[in-house]
N, C-alpha and C positions, 0 to 999 in steps of 0.2 A: 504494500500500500504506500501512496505517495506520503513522505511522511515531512517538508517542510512546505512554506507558502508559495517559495520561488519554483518547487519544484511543479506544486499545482499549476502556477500562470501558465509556465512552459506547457504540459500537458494540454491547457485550454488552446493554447497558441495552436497545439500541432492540430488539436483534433476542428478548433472551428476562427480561425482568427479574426474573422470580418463579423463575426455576429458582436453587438451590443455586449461591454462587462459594465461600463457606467456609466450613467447619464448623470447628469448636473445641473439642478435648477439653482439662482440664486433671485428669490420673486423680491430680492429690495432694487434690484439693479434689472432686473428682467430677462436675467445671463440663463443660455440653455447651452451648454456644453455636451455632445455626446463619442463615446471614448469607446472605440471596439480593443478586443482584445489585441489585436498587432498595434495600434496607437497606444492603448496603456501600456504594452510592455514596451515600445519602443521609448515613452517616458520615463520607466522605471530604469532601462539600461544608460540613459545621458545621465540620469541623477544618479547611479550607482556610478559611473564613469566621475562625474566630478567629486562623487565624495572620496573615492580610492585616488583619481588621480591627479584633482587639482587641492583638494584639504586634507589629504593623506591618512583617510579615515581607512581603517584593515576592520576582519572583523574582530570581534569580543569588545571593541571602542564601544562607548554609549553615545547615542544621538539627540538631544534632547530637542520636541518637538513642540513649540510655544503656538501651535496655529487651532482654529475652529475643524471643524466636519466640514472640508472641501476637495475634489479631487486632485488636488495638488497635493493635499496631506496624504490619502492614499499613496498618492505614488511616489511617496517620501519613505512611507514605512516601507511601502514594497521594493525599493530601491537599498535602505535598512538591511531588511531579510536578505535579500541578492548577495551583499556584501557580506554578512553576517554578523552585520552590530544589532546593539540594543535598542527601540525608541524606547526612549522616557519622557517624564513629563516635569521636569526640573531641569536645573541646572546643572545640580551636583556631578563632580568628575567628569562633564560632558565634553567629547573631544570636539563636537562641532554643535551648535545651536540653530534652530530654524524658528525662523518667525516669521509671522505676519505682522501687517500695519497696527493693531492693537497694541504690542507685545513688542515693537520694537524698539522703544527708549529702556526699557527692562533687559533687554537683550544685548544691546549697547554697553550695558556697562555692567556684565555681568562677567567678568573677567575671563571669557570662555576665547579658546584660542582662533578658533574660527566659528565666525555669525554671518550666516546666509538669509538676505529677507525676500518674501515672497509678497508681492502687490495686491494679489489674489486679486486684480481685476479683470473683466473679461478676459478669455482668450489668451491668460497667462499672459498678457501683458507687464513691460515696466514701470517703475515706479515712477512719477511725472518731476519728482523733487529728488535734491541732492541726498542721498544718505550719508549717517554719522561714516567719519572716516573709518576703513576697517570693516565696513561692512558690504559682504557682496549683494549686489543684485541678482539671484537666483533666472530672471530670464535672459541679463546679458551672458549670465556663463555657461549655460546647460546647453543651448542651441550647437554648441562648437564638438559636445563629444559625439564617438558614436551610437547606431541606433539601435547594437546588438552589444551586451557585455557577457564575460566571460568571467568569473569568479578566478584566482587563483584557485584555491583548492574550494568545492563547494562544502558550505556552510554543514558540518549534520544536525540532525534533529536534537541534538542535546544543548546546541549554543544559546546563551541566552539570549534572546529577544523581544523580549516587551518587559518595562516596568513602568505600568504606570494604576493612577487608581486604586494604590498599596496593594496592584496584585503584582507578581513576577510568572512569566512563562518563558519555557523555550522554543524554539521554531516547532519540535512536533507535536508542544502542549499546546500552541496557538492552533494550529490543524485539528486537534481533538476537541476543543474548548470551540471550535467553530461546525463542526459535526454535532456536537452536543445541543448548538445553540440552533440549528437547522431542526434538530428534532422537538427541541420549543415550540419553535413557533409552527411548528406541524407540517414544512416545506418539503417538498417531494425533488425529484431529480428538475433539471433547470427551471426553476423561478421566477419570478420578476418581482423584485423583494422592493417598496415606498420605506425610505428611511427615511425619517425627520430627526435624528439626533441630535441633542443641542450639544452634546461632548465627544471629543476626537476620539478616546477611548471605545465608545458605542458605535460610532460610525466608521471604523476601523475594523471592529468586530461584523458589524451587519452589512456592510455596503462594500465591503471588501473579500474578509475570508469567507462566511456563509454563498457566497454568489462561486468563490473557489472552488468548496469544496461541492457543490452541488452541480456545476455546472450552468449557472445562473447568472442574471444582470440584477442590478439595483439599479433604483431611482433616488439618487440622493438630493434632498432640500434642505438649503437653507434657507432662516426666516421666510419661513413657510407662511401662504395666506391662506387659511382654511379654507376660507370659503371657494375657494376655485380647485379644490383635492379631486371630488368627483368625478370632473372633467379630465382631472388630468391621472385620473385611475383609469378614466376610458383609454386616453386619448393612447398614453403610455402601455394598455395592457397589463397592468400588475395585477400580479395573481393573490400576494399576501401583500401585509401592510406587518412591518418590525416594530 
């Protein structure tokens, strides 16, 4: 059995690349982003590429990840796993720190050796103003790697991989803990799983591995406006709501 996260995306890759793994609403800005599985992984390999080869992150490094539930944080963690670091959700001993615009004067002067910020505006856009010195722009420098990575030696299922939420897992406790959570919510073989999570933790967990290990897409929303869900349960095809 596949037993880490990078190993599932791969798997998805071979068996269907072109179908839908995330969609992206953000209803404050009116952003629709949608991300098949060769475009997600091919974002997951530039960010695994810059964190090995321009912030010299290897794996068992922790990565501390300052951002909301947006598909840019997915492909943060999933880029994470590839290499075989930790995301967390502090600072502490973190070799590289990623923020978003909330989170980046916190970030700045967090003594952290390398700070990558992320604009989160449409389209993975940059940021329109200068950043504190020291800090990269996450869409000037990911366009430049490649769009397939290759692990030194891949990651096993024993590495640790997630602390955040005072839980700890490793790569193939995050796979089990995402089978587990597929069987919650009562989700059969490919899905179409509505995530409204307001924490990067839960939409990490729902809108990322459950969709992995199933063979399934999410609907991921941020500041969600209720009142337009129904339509867009039609419109989207979801089968469950996380």
């Amino acid at each position: 059995m596949v037993s880490t996260p990078h190993e599932l995306l791969r798997g998805e890759l071979a068996r269907d690349g072109s179908r839908p793994l995330v969609t992206f609403y953000d209803d404050a800005t009116g952003e629709r982003v949608e991300l098949s599985v060769t475009t997600f992984d091919n974002w997951v390999a530039k960010t695994s590429g810059l964190l090995r080869d321009d912030l010299s992150a290897d794996a068992g490094d922790r990565v501390g990840l300052l951002l909301p539930p947006h598909w840019q944080s997915l492909v943060w963690a999933g880029a994470c796993w590839a290499l075989g670091a930790s995301v967390v959700d502090s600072t502490d001993d973190a070799a590289v720190l990623v923020t978003g615009p909330d989170t980046l004067q916190e970030a700045a002067v967090a003594g952290v050796g390398e700070v990558v910020a992320l604009s989160l505006r449409p389209l993975g856009g940059r940021f329109t103003e200068p950043l504190p010195i020291g800090v990269l722009d996450y869409a000037v420098e990911v366009p430049a790697h490649p769009d397939v990575f290759s692990p030194y030696a891949p990651p096993p299922a024993h590495t640790p991989a997630y602390e955040m939420a005072g839980q700890e897992l490793d790569l193939g406790e995050l796979v089990a803990r995402a089978r587990a959570r597929a069987e919650e919510l009562g989700v059969g073989d490919r899905p179409r799983l509505l995530v409204t999570a307001d924490e990067l933790p839960d939409a990490l967990l729902d809108a990322l591995l459950v969709p992995l290990v199933t063979g399934g897409s999410a609907v991921l929303v941020r500041n969600e406006r209720r009142s337009g869900r129904d339509e867009r349960l039609a419109a989207e095809r979801v089968t469950a709501v996380a």
